[in-house]
Every structure is written in structure tokens, then in C-alpha cells.
C-alpha positions in Angstrom: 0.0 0.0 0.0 1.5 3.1 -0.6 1.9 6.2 1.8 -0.5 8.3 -0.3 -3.6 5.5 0.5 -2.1 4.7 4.1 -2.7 8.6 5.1 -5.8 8.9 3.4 -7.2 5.6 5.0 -6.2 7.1 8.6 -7.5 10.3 8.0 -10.8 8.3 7.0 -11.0 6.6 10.1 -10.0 10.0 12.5 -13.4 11.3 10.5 -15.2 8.3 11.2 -14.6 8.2 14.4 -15.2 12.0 15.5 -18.8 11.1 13.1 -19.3 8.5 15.7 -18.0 10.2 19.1 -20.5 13.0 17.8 -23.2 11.0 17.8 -22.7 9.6 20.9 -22.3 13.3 22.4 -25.4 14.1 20.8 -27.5 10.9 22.1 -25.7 12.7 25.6 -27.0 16.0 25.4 -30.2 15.2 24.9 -30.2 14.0 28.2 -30.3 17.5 30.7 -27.8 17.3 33.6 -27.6 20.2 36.1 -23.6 21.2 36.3 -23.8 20.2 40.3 -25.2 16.9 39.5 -22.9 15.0 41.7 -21.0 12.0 39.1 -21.3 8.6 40.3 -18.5 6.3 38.8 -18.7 2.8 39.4 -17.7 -0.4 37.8 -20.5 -3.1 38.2 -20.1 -7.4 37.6 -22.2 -8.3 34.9 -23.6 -12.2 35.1 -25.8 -11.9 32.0 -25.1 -12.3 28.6 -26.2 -8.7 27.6 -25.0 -5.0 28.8 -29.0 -4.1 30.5 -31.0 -1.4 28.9 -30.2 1.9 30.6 -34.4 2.3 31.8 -33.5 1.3 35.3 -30.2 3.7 35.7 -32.2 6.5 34.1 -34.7 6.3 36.7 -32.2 6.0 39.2 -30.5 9.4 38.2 -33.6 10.5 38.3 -34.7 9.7 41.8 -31.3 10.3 43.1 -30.3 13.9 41.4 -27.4 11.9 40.5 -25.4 10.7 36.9 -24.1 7.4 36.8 -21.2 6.5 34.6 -21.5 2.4 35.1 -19.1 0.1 34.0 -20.1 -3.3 33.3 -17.5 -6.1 33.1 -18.4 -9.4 32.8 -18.2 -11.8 35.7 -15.5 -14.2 34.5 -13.0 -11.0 33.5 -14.3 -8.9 36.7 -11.1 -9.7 39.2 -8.6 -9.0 36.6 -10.2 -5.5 35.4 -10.5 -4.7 39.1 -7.0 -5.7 39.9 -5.5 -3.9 37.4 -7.9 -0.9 38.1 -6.2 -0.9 41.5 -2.5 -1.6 40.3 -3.0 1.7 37.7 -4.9 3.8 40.1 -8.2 4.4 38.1 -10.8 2.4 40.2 -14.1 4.2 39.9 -15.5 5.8 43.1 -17.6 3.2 43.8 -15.2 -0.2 43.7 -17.6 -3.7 44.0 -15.6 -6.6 44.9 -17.3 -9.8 44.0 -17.0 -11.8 47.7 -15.5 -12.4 50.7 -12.6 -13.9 48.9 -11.9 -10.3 47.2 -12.4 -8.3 50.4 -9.2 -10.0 51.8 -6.9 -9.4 48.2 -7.6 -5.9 49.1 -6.4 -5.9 53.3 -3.4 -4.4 52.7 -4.6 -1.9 50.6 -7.1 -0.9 53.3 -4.5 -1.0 56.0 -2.3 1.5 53.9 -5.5 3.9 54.0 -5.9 3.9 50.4 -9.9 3.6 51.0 -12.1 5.4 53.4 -13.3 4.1 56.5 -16.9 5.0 56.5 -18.2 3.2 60.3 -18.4 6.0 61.9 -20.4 8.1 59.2 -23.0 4.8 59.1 -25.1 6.5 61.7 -26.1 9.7 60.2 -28.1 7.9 57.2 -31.2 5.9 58.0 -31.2 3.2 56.1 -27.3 2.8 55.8 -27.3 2.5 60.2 -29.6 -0.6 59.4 -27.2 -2.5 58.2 -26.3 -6.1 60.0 -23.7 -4.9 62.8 -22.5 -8.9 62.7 -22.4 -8.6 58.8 -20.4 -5.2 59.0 -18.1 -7.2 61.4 -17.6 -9.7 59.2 -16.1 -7.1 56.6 -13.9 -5.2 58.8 -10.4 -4.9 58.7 -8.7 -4.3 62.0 -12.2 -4.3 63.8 -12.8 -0.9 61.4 -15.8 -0.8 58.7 -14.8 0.2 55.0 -17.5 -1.7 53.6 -21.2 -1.4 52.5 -22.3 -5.1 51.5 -24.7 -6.6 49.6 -27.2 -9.0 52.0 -27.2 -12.6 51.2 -28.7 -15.5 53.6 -26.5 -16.6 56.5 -27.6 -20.0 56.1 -29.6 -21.8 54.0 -29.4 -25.5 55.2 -31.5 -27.8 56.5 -33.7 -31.1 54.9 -35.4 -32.0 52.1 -37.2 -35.1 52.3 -40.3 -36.8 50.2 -43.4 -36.3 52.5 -45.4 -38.4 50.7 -43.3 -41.6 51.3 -42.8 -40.4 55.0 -47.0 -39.8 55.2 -47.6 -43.5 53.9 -44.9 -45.0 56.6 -46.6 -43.3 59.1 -43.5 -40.7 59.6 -43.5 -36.7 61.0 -41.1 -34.6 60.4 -37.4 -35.1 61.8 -37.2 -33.2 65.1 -33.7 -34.9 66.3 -30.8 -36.8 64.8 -32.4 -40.2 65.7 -35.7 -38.8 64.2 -33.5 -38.5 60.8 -31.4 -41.6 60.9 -35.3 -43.6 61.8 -36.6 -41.7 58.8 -33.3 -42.8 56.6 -33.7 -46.3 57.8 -37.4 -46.7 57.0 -36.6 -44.9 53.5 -34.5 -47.9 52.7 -36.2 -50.8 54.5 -40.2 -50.0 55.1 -40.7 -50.0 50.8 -41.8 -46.0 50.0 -42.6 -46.4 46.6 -44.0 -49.7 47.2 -42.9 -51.6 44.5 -42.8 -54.3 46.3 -38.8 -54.2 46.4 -35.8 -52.9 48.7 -34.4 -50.7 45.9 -34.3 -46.8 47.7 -32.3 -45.3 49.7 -32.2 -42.7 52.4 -29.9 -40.0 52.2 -28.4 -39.1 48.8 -25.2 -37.1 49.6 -22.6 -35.7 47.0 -18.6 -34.9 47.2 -18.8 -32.1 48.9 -18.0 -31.9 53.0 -18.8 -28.2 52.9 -22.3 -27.8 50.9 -23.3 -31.3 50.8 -24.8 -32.8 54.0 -22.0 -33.5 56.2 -21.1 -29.7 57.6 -25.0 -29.2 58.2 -25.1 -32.4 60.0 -21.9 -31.4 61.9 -23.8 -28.6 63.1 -26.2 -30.4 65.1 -23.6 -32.5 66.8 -22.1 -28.8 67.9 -19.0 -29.1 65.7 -17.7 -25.1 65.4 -18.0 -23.4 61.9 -14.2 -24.1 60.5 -12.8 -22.7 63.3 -14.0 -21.4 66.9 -12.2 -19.9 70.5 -11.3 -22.1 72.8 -9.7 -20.9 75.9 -8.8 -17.3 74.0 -7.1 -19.4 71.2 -8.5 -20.0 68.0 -8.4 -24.2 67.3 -10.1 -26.0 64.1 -13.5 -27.9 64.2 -12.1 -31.3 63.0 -10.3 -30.8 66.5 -13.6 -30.7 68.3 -15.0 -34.5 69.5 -17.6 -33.1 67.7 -16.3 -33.6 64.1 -15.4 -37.0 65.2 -18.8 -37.6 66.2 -20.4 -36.4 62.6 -17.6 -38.8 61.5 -19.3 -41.6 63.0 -23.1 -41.0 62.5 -21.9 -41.4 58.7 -20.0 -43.8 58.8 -23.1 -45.7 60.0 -25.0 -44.1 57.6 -22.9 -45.4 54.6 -22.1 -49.3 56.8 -26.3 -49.9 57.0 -26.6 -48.4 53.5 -28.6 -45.5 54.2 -27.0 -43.3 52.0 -25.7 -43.8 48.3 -22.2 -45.6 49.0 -20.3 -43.7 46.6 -21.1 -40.3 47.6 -17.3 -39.2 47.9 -17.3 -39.1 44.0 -21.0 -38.1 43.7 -21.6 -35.0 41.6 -24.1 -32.3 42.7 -26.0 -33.4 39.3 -26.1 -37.3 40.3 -26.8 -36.6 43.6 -30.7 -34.5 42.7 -30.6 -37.3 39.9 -31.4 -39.8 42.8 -34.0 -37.9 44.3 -35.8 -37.3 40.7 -35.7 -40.7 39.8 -37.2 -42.3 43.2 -34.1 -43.8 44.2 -33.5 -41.4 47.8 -35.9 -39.6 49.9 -33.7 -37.4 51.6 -31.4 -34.4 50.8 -29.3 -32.2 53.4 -28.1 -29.1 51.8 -29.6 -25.7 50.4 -33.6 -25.6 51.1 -34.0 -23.2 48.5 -33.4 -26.7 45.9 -36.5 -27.3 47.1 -37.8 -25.4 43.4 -35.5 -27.3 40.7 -36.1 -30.7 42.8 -40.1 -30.4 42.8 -39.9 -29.2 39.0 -38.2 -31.7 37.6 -39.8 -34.7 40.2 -43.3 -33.5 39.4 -42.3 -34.5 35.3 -41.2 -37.8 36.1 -44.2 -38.4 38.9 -46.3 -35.9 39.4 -48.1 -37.4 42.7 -44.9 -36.8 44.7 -44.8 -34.1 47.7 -41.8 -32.5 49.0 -41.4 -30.9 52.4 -38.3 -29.1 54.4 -37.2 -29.1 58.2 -34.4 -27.2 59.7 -33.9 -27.5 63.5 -32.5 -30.5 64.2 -31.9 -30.8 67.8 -29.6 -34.0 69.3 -25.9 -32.5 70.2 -24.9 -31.1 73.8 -25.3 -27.5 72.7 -28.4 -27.6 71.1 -29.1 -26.3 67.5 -26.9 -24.7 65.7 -26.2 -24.4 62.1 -23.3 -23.5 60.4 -23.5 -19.9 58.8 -21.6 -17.9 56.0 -20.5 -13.9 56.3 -23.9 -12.7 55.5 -22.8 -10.9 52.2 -21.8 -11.3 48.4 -21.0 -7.9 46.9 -19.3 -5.4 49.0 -18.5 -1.9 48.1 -15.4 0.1 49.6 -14.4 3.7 48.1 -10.5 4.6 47.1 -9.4 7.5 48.2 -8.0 8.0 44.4 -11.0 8.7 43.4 -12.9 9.6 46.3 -10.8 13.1 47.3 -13.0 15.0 50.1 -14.9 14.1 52.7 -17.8 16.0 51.3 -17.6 13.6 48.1 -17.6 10.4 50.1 -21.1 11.8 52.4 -22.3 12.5 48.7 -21.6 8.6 47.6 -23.4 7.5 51.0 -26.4 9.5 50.6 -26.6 7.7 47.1 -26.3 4.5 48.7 -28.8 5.4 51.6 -31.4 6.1 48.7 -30.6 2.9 47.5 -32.2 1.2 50.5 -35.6 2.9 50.2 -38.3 0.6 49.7 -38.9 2.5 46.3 -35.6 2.4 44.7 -34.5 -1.3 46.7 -37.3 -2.8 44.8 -36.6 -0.6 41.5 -33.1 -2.4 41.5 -34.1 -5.4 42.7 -37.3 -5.9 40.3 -37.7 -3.8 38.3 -40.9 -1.8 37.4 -44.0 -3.4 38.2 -46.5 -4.3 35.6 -43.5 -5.0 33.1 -41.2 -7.2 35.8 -43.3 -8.4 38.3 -46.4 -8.3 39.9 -48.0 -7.8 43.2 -49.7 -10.9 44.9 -51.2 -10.8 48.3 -48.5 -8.2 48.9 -45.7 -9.8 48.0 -43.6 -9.2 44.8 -44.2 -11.7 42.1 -41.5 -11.8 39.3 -42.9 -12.2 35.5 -42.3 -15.5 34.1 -40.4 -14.1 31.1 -37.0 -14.7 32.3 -35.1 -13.4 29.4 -36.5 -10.0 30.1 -36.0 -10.1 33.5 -32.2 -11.3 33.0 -31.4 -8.5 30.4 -33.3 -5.4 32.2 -33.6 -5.8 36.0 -30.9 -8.5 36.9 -27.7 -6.6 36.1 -28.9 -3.8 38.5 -29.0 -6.4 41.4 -25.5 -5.7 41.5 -25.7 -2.5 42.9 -27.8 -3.1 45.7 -26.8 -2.4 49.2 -28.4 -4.5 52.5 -31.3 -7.2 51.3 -34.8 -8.3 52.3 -34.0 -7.6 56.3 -33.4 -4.2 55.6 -35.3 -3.4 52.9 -39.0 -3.6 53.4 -40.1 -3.9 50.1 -38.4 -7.2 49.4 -40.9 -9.2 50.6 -41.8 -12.6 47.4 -44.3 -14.4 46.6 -43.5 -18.1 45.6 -46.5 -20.0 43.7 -45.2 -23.3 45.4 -46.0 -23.9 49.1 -42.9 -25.3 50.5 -40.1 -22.8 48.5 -41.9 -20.6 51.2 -41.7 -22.8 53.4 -37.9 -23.0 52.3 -37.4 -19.4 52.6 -38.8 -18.9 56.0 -37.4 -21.4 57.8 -34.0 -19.9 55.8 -34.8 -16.5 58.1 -35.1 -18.7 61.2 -31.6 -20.2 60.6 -30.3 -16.7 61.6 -31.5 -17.0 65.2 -29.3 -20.2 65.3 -25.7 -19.2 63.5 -22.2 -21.0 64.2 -20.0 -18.3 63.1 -17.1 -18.9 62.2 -14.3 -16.4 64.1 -11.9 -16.3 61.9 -13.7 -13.5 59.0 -11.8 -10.9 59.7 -8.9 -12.1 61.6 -5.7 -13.0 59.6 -3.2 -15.7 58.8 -0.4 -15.7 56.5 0.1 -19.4 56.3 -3.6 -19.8 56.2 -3.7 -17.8 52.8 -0.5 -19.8 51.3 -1.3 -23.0 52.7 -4.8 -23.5 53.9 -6.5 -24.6 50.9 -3.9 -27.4 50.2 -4.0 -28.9 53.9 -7.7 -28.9 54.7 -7.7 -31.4 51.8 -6.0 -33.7 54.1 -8.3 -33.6 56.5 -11.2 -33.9 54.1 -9.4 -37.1 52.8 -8.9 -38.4 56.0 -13.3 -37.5 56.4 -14.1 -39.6 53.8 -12.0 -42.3 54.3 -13.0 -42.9 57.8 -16.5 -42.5 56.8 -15.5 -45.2 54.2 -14.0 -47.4 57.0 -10.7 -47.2 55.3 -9.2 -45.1 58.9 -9.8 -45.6 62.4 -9.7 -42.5 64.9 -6.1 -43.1 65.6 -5.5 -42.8 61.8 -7.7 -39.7 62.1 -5.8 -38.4 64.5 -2.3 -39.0 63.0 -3.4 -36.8 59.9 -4.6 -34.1 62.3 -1.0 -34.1 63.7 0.6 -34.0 60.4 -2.1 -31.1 59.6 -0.4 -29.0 62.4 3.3 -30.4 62.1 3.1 -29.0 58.1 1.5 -25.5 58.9 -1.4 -25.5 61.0 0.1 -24.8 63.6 1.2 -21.7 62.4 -2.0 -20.8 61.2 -3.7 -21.5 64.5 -1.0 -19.4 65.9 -1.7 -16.6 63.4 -5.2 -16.2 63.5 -4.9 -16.3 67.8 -2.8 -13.3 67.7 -4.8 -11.7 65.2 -7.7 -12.6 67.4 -6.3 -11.1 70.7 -4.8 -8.5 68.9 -8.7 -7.6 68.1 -10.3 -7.7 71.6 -7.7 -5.2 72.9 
């Protein structure tokens, strides 16, 4: 090509593009903005397919006296545009990070006040002061708040079971351990389906210690949430006799043939499968399964009845369940973008607003008539999904608190038992095993942590499997501690003590 064409081809494209950045100036203008109207920068995870309509943030501006200059990134490129937001110094004023997991990337950051601390400003905004003081906890750094969060459920686990096989055998619903290993034992033996054959099963469990059955279970022996304080030392819950005694009650589970023997390489997909087809009547996990399990049961038989149960009373403490931090999204603000004081009370106000009933439920649902309904008072989404997913569901990601803070979230489910599922989900929270390690810290727990808890969930399974006595439990414990836990436990003590001072 030669130079001549080269230059007139750029030239062509500089045009173009100042055509195009016109437009887009134009489409801008048309829009009227005050000159005070406060900016709002932020950079938003995007879990659907499509970049949303802009209805939603229009009205948003709108209600708030606000512009918003969103950026939406999708989720599976989010951490490494936010990382390297950070590492060049252009995160927006308003930085999401996507969970717990990114809240502790960013620690050192924090601790080298490069983002406000906004605690003590909490108070002077209504709805912001309503906030979860455990959840705020559970974001701090150094027992200090830099985080607003986004609510999610502290614990969603309990039972599942098939009521109608438990009606015909004459069965209630599980009020103690015994009551579930009787109902897992008459599941197998006592002919549910009555097909005249010994071909089900109790419990169907999956390979999963953590969101599978056997931490729930754990809970109602009393086994602590990961870790728990002991004495003013932090210690880990396989340490507890506890843990040892969860070890058991499934390894007598799996001996009698209550539960699908080979659970330990059960997918999450294989383990519903047993349920759809007949094969189990029981499943420990998430209660809110309750709605793909009775969808796709109902197809295969649609006289079959599902029911849920969470306390579960039996260990020494009484019921507990094991609980998460309480939130997905959090929210801090960098000081390199956030320069005055005055800005940063201006972003809260926004984020107060936020929490209204009116704009909690704008984000959250939508517009009623087009995205949902009302029904008995309750919200009731559309059914068209796709329209849902590419208008309202994007936005979800900017919300600030949930349901217990925000009265307007209140749903109506068309099946019985998902509200069921989502009450008893509320009652949980009166019962939570938290775990007291959030917002401590460990070193060696960040380097090494992941790779030895899968020792210890080894040794789980095979002493479930009968493959381990205790003493072999035992000797894995030590080498646990001998390769790093030790340190760890050591770590997150000081940082604990540290704390309460």
C-alpha cells in the first residue's frame, strides 16, 4: 500500500470516528444534567449475557439527582479488570468486589489507607445505620468498617425429604438426629414407593463436605463453623469430638446403606438425579433446591410431595447451624477517586437512597406491571426470564443491604414449600455458628490452607468409608499441624487477641 492511500485511509477513520464520538455526544446531550449533579463512577459485575438497557439507571438518576457513569464487566473477567484498576490507580469511586474472597486481596490496601473508613459516618443515614452490625463485622479490617455489602442469607441448610413416602410410613417430620437416621432407615427398609422391592435409599449425599450434608449435620452434633475460641485461642473444628462424632453417624449411615455408597465421588448433578428418579428420599443441603427438585420430580411423577425441616436438635449445645459472612457484593471507596470528605457523604447519601423501599425494589425488580407483579403483597416476578435477566438483573449488582433491611423485598412463591424453604432460611439466623476467623488473619492460612484442609477432608471420607480408624484420624490431624497448621492457629490467635484489645 502506498503512503498516499495509508494517510488517506487514517484520515478516513479519524473522520469516522469524530462522526461517531459526535453522535454519541449528541444521544448525551439530549439527556439535561444540572452542572452540580454529583458523578457517580462505578464499575459493576455483569452475570448476564447482555450489557442491560439503561431504563433502570435512568430512573435512578432521576430519583437520586445523580449521573451514573457504570461500568459493566463481565463476571468471568471482573477480578482481573479490578486488579488492574487498582495496580494503575483508576478504580471508579464506587469499587464492587465480588466476595468475601476479594475483600481479603484488598487488606493491605485498606491498611495502607488507600480507602475510606466510612463506620463512623454509618449513623447519620437511616437506612445505611440498618445494616447487619454482625455482617459489618464480618467485613472489617482491623475491627474498622470500609465496607457497605450486599445481603445474602447466612444459612440456607436444613432437609429436604419426600413427605409423601414419609405420610404412607406413618412418619412426621425429623425433630432430632435419631428422628432422621429412623426416617433414613425406614426410606430404605419399610418399601416408600411400594414396588414391592428394597431398591431406595435414604440419604443421597454428594462430594462435597462443605455444601453437601456433612457440615450441616456437623452442626447439630455442635461441631464449630471451620474454626472457633477455645480458651482465648483460635483451634479448628475437626479438632472438636464433635467432628469425630459427625464422622461416625456417617460412617453408619454409609455401613447400614442409608445413604448412596459412593457419595465421595457423587456429583451435585447425580446426587438430585437420585432424588428425581425415586431412588433417595432425603437431601441435606440448600432448602431453597426445594424449586428445581419439585420441578423436575413432578415431570417424572407428578403425585410426589416435598417438604423441608431445619432445627434439628440432638448434640450437647443444642441447634446450631453452620453460617456464611452474610454478604456477596461489597463496596469500599479509594481515596484515588474519592478526594473529600464531602464527596464520600455525597456517595453515601446515594447508597442510603438505595435502601428505600422505592428504589430497593426498582433495583431489585424492576418496574411493576412490566417485571413483576404484586400478589397478596408480595412481589411476584414475571415468568419471562429473558426479560427479566437482560433489564432488572444486572442492577442487582448495585444493591446495598437485602430483604432484612429493605422492606419492600418481601416474594411471593406460587409453590407452598419454596416458602416454606425461605422462611425457615430467616429462622436459621437465630441459630448461627459463626465462624471467628472472618476478619482475623493468617499468613500461612492464605498460602497454605487450601492445600491442607484437603487432608483432613481425605482423611473425612475415608474414615466415613471405614478405610481409617480415629487413631489414623488423628495422625493426619498431627501431620495437619506439624506442616502448617500450627502456624495458622497461631496466626489467627494473635490476630484474634490482637482484636479484643
Amino acid at each position: 500500500m502506498s503512503r498516499k492511500k495509508k494517510a488517506v485511509r487514517i484520515i478516513a477513520g479519524a473522520v469516522l470516528m469524530a462522526f461517531l464520538a459526535a453522535g454519541c455526544q449528541g444521544k448525551n446531550a439530549a439527556v439535561s444534567v444540572p452542572a452540580d449533579t454529583p458523578v457517580i463512577t462505578m464499575m459493576a459485575n455483569l452475570f448476564t449475557t447482555e450489557v442491560p438497557s439503561d431504563r433502570i439507571e435512568k430512573l435512578l438518576e432521576e430519583k437520586t439527582g445523580t449521573r451514573l457513569e457504570i461500568q459493566w464487566v463481565p463476571d468471568d473477567s471482573y477480578e482481573e479488570k479490578l486488579n488492574a484498576a487498582f495496580a494503575t490507580g483508576t478504580l471508579p469511586k464506587a469499587a464492587f468486589l465480588k466476595n468475601q474472597t476479594s475483600l481479603l486481596l484488598f487488606k493491605d490496601a485498606i491498611r495502607n489507607d488507600q480507602f475510606w473508613e466510612i463506620g463512623p459516618y454509618l449513623k447519620d443515614y437511616p437506612n445505611l445505620q440498618r445494616l447487619d452490625p454482625q455482617v459489618l463485622s464480618n467485613t472489617a479490617v482491623d475491627g474498622k468498617i470500609y465496607a457497605l455489602y450486599k445481603e445474602t442469607p447466612t444459612a440456607r441448610s436444613g432437609i429436604i425429604y419426600r413427605k409423601d413416602w414419609a405420610d404412607r410410613l406413618g412418619l412426621t417430620a425429623p425433630q432430632t438426629i435419631n428422628d432422621v437416621y429412623n426416617m433414613l432407615k425406614a426410606f430404605k427398609e419399610k418399601d416408600p414407593d411400594q414396588n414391592g422391592l428394597q431398591d431406595t435409599i435414604g440419604l443421597a449425599d454428594r462430594n462435597d463436605l462443605v455444601y453437601g450434608a456433612f457440615k450441616t449435620v456437623a452442626s447439630w452434633f455442635g461441631t464449630p463453623n471451620q474454626f472457633a475460641v477455645s480458651g482465648g485461642s483460635i483451634v479448628a473444628d475437626f479438632m472438636d469430638p464433635s467432628y469425630m462424632e459427625t464422622m461416625k453417624f456417617f460412617k453408619k449411615l454409609h455401613q447400614e446403606g442409608l445413604m448412596n455408597q459412593d457419595f465421595p465421588v457423587t456429583s451435585k448433578n447425580d446426587q438430585q438425579n437420585l432424588l428425581i428418579s425415586g431412588k433417595a428420599g432425603m437431601y441435606i443441603g440448600s432448602m431453597g433446591d426445594v424449586v428445581s427438585l419439585h420441578k423436575k420430580m413432578t415431570e417424572v411423577n407428578p403425585r410426589i410431595e416435598l417438604d423441608v425441616q431445619n432445627v434439628i436438635q440432638g448434640g450437647p449445645k443444642g441447634y446450631g447451624i453452620w453460617g456464611v459472612p452474610g454478604f456477596g457484593n461489597a463496596v469500599l471507596f479509594p481515596k484515588s477517586a474519592v478526594k473529600t470528605e464531602a464527596e464520600l457523604r455525597s456517595l453515601l447519601s446515594f447508597f442510603d437512597k438505595l435502601m428505600t423501599p422505592e428504589l430497593g425494589l426498582l433495583i431489585y425488580s424492576g418496574l411493576e406491571g412490566e417485571h413483576y407483579t404484586m400478589k397478596d403483597g408480595k412481589v411476584a416476578p414475571v415468568q419471562d426470564v429473558k426479560l427479566t435477566d437482560k433489564e432488572v438483573k444486572p442492577y442487582q449488582s448495585l444493591q446495598i443491604g437485602g430483604p432484612s433491611t429493605i422492606s419492600s423485598l418481601v416474594f411471593y412463591h406460587e409453590l407452598p414449600v419454596k416458602q416454606k424453604a425461605e422462611e425457615l432460611t430467616i429462622d436459621n439466623g437465630k441459630y448461627l455458628i459463626q465462624d471467628p476467623t472472618l476478619s482475623l488473619d493468617s499468613k500461612t492460612y492464605i498460602e497454605k490452607g487450601a492445600r491442607l484442609q484437603e487432608w483432613i477432608k481425605d482423611a473425612t471420607y475415608m474414615f466415613i468409608l471405614g478405610r481409617m480408624d480415629e487413631a489414623g484420624f488423628r495422625k493426619e490431624v498431627e501431620r495437619w499441624k506439624a506442616e502448617g497448621g500450627n502456624e495458622i492457629l497461631k496466626e489467627f490467635t494473635l490476630s484474634y487477641q490482637a482484636a479484643k484489645k
